[in-house]
N, C-alpha and C positions, 0 to 999 in steps of 0.2 A: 504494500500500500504506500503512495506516495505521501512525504511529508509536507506538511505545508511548506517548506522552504523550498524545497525541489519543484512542487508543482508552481509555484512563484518565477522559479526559475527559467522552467521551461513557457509558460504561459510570454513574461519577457522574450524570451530566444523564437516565442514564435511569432507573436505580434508586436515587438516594440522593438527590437533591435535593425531588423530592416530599414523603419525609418531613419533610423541615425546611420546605416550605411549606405544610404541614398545619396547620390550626387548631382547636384544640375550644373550644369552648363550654360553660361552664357556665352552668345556667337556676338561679337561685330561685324561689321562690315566697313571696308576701307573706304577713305574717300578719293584715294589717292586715283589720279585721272578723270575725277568728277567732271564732268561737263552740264550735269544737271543744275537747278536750281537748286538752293538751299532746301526747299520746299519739298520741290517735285524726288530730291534726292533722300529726304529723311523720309517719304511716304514709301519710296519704295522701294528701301530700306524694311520699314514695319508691315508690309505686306508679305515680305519674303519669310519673316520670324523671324529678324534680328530683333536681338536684346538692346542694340545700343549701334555706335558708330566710334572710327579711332581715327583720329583727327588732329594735325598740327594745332597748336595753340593759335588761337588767334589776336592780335596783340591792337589790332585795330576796334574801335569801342561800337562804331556802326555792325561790324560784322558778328560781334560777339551779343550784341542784343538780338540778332537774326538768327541765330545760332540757340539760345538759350529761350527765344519765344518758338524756334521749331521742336527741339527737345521735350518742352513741355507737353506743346502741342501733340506731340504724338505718343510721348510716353517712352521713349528713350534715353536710354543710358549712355555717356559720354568718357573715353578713356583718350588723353591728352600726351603725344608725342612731344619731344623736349627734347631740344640737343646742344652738343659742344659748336662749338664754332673755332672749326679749324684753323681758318684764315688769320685769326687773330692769335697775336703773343701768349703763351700759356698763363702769365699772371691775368691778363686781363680778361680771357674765354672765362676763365674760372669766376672773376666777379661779376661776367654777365650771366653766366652761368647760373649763378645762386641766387642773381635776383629776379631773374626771369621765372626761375623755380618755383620761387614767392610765391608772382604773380597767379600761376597755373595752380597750387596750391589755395587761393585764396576760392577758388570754384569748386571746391570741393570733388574733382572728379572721381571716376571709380578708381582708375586704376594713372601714373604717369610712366609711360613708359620713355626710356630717355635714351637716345643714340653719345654713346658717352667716350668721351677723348677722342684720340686719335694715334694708329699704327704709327707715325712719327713721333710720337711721345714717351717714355719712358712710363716703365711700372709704376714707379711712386708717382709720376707728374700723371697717369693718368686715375691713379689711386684718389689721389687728391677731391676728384669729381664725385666719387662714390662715398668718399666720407661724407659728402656735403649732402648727398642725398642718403646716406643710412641716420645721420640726424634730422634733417627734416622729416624725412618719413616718420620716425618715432615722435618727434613733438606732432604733430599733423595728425597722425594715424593714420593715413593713405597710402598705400602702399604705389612704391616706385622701383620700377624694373629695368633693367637695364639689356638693350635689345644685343644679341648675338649678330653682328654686322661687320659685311668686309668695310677697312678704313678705319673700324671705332680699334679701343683699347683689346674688343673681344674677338678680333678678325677669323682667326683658326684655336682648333680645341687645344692644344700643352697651354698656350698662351692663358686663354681663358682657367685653367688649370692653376696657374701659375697666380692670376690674381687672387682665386678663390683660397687660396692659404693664405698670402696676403692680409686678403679682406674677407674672412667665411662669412662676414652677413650680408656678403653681396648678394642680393635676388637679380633674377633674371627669366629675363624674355628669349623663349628660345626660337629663333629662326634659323632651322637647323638646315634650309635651302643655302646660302649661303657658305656654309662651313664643304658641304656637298663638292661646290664648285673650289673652292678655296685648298680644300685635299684630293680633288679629282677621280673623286670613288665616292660611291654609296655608304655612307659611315652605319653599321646597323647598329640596336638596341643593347647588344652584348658585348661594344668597345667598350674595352675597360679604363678609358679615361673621360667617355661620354659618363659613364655610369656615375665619375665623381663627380658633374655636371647634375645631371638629371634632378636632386635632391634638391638645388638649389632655385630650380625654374617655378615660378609661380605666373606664369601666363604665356602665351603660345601665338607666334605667326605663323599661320598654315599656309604655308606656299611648299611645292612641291620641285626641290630642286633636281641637278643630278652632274653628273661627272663632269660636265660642260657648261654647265650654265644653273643660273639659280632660280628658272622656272621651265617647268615642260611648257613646249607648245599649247598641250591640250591634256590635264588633268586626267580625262576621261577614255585620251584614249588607248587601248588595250597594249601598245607597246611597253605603255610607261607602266604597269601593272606590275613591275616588282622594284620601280621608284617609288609609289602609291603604297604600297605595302610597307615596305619602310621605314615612311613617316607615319603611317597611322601607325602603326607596330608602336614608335617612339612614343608619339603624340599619348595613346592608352595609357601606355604604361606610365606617363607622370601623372597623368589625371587620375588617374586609380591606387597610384601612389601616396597621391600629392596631401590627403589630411584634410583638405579644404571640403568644405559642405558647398562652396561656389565656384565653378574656376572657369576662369576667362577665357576665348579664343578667337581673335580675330582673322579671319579669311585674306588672306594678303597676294592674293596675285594682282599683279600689277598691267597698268597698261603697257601698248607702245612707246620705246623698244625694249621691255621688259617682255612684254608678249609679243615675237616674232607676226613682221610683217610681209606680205610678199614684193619680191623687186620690185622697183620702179613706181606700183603704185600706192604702196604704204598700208594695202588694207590690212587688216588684220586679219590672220590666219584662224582667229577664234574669236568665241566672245567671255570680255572678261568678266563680266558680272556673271555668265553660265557657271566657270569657271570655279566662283568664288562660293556661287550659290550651291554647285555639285561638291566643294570640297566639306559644306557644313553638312549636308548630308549623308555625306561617307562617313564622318567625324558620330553621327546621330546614331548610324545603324550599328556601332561598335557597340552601343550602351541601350542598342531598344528591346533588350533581354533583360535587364537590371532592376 
């Protein structure tokens, strides 16, 4: 006969523990090559089942009232890009750096994700940047990521390695299309210097690189099918990892010439928004079991 603490037990294990091992998923969508309206671009946007949109700050005061009366209006969530500025002297990147931070910080967004240093710059000078942002983010409480990108401090994986001892409260944005092209092979799930990676990622650019470059042609089609494997393979396994009861993922494929066009007349070989919208649902059917 069961005891009351046992049956207690199990009663939890059968109806209460699932909800607490439930994951959702929020998707973005980029706006990166927008040609839409403000308007027309956040509707459809929320047609498709985005959660939100990932969007350079906007520093201009007209555009950010346009910006936060569409958000409302449609019920979308906003996660805010944020970067070094290469061009300029390392002491002085850095203080526009932190006050620009401020400013994106005062919006309270979801999530900022920040394109951080530069492959020219040294470990500590590009150190520097991520301290700035692992204290704001604590007074703040917003979490701020910092994107896997050729050019930034994160360019290829030892490197990225390399900081994470460094700095282990680095968080990070993995766009692992990038690193793809940057080592000219297919990096899988069971490198074991991705693996000291992975723990640290807390948001996700889904673009689907490969040996040659840092987007396929076309997501969808059957060639790329064990580049597609790959990334979702990675992408699961931090989200199932990762702890979080919410976690972020913004769709990143990009326009022309990021998405190959044909000679002479520039069309585009695909379309990007298909693209972006087939990658959230690849991403869906990993978890429509769960």
């Amino acid at each position: 006969m069961l005891t009351r603490i046992t049956l207690l037990a199990l009663l939890f294990t059968l109806f209460l523990s699932p909800v607490f091992s439930q994951q959702k998923i929020q998707f973005f969508q980029t706006d990166w090559g927008n040609q839409l309206s403000i308007d027309e671009f956040l509707q459809r946007v929320k047609n498709d089942g985005y959660d939100g949109i990932e969007t350079w700050f906007p520093y201009d005061e007209a555009k950010q009232k346009e910006l936060k009366a569409g958000l409302e209006k449609y019920d979308l969530k906003v996660i805010f890009l944020h970067g070094t500025s290469k061009g300029l002297p390392f002491a002085e990147s850095l203080k526009v750096y932190e006050e620009n931070l401020q400013k994106i910080i005062a919006w309270n967004p979801v999530k900022i994700n920040s394109h951080t240093g530069s492959d020219y710059w040294t470990l500590e000078e590009n150190k520097a940047f991520i301290d700035v942002t692992t204290k704001a983010s604590k007074a703040s409480g917003i979490s701020i990521v910092h994107e896997t990108h050729r050019s930034r401090f994160s360019f290829n994986v030892p490197l990225t390695v390399e900081m994470l001892k460094l700095a282990p409260e680095l968080r990070l944005n993995l766009d692992i299309s990038h690193w793809m092209v940057v080592h000219e092979r297919l990096i899988g799930l069971n490198d074991p210097l991705l693996q000291q990676i992975l723990p640290n990622v807390d948001h996700i650019h889904a673009r689907v690189g490969f040996a040659e470059g840092p987007q396929v042609n076309n997501p969808a089609a059957p060639e790329w099918g064990s580049a597609l494997k790959t990334h979702l393979d990675i992408w699961e396994h931090i989200i199932r990892n990762s702890g979080q009861e919410i976690y972020t993922i913004t769709t990143e494929f990009g326009p022309p010439p990021y998405l190959p066009t044909v000679p002479f007349s520039n069309v585009p070989i695909a379309d990007q928004w298909e693209a972006n919208v087939f990658i959230m649902k690849a991403i869906k059917e990993r978890f429509a079991n769960d």
